[in-house]
N, C-alpha and C positions, 0 to 999 in steps of 0.2 A: 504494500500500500504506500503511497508514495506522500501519502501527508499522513502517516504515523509519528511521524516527531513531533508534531504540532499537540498541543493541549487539546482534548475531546471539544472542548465548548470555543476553542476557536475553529475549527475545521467544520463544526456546525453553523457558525455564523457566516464562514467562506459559501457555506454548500448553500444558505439563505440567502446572500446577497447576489450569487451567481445564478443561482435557479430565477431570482426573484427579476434580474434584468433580461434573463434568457425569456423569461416568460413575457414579460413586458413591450416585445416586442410586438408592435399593433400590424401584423401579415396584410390582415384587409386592407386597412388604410394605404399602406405600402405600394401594396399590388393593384389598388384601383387610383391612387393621383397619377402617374403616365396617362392614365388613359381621360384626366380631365373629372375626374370622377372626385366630390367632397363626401365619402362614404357618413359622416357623420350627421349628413341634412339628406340621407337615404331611408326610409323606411324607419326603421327603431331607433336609427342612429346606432346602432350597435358596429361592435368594429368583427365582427363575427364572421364567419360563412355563409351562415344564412341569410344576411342584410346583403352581403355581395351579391349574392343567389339575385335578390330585388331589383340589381343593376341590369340583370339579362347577361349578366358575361357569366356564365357558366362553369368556363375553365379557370374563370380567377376566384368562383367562388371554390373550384376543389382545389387549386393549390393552396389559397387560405384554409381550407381544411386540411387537408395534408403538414403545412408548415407548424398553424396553430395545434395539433397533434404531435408534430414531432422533436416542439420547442420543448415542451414539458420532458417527453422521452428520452431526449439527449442530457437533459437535465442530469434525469434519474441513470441513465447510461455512466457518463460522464465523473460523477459522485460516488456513482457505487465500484468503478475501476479505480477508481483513486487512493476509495478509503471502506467502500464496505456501503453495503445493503442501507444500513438505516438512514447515512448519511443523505444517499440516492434519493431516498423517499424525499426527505427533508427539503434536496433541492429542486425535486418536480414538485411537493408542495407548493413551493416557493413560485417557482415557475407558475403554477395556478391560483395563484394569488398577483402575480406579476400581470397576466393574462386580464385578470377584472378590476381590477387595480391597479393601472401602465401610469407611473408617476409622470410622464411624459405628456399623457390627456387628462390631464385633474384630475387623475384616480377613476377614469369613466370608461372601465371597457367592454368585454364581453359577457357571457354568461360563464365560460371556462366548460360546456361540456363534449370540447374535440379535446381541449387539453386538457383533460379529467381520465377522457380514454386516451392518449397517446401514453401518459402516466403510468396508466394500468399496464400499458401493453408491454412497457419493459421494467413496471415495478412490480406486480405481482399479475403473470397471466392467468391465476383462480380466479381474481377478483374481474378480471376483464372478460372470461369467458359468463360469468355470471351477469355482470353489466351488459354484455352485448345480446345474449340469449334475451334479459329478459327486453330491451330496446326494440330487439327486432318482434317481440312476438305481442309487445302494448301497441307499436306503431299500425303492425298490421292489422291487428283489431278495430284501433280510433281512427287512424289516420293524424295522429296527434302529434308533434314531436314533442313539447315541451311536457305533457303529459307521459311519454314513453322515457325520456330524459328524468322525470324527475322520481317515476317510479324503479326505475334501476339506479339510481342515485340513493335512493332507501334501500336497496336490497344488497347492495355493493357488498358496506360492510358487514353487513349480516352474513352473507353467504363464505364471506373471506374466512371469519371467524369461524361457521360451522365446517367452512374446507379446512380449516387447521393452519390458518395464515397467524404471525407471530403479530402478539400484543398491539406492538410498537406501528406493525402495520394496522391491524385493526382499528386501533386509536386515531393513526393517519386519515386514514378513507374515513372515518367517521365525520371526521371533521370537516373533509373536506365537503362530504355528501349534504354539509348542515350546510355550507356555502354558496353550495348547487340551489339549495333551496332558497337562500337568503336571494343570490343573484334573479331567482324564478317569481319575484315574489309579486311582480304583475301578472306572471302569466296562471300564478295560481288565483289571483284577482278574477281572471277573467272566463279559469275551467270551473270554480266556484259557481261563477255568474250562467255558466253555458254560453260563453261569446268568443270562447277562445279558437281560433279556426283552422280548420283541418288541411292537409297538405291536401293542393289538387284542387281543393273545391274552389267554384266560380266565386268572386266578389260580388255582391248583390249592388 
């Protein structure tokens, strides 16, 4: 491990501050100003996937999926070859804290749920096989995504725990899944109300 000389509670604050800028990095925004595009007077203003999706460009909306997934991933990649597993977590946490919270846009960014799975996918694949099953099998039923997002956001770390993922992870994803929520907390507003709209269907 190559930061083992370092004191535990500095190599934790390295793996936050690095996760947290890696994460912070706003892909949408990025990828749609060349094309003339102020993603943040688009649709939710969100700097997401999904708001790019609203522009019609398609391709910038999957590499913004792609990037914002794979910021957090590299995160936890990147930490845990350096120094070990926990750290890893610590700085895809961080990254997904950076991601809705980019000190860059007045702390105003996404929802964090591509960078929530890119996280999982190389911090713990239990907890993403669990997330992703259940994603795909609420979307197909509602047609919903933020409802599909936020009920594998609750099951995340439940199922990590019952696969036999360590504490330290469980704790993690718990936390973060309470985030998912905090970030959703319109669009639980609006599944609440029955206004919240389904992928696909026409605008009235």
């Amino acid at each position: 491990m190559l930061l083992e000389h370092l004191p535990v509670a500095a190599i934790y604050a390295i793996a936050a501050i690095v996760g947290y800028l890696m994460g912070s990095i706003p892909f949408g925004i990025v990828l749609t100003k060349p094309a003339g595009i102020d993603l943040r007077k688009v649709g939710s203003g969100n700097i997401g996937a999904t708001n790019v999706l609203r522009t019609g460009r398609k391709y910038l909306a999957l590499a913004t999926l792609l990037l914002d997934s794979f910021k957090a991933g590299l995160a936890v990649l990147l930490f845990t070859l350096l120094a070990g597993r926990d750290f890893g977590l610590v700085a895809g946490a961080a990254a997904f804290v950076g991601h809705c919270y980019p000190v860059w846009l007045n702390f105003r960014g996404g929802k964090g749920v591509a960078t929530y799975a890119g996280l999982l996918a190389f911090a713990s694949w239990k907890a993403l096989v669990i997330g992703g099953v259940c994603w795909l099998g609420i979307f197909a039923l509602t047609r919903i995504s933020s409802l599909a997002a936020l009920t594998a956001a609750l099951l995340v770390p439940v199922g990590a725990w019952l696969w036999g993922e360590t504490d330290f992870a469980v704790i993690t994803l718990a936390a973060l899944s309470l985030l998912v929520f905090w970030t959703h907390r319109a669009n639980i507003s609006r599944l609440l109300k029955g206004t919240e709209p389904r992928f696909g269907a026409k605008k009235e």
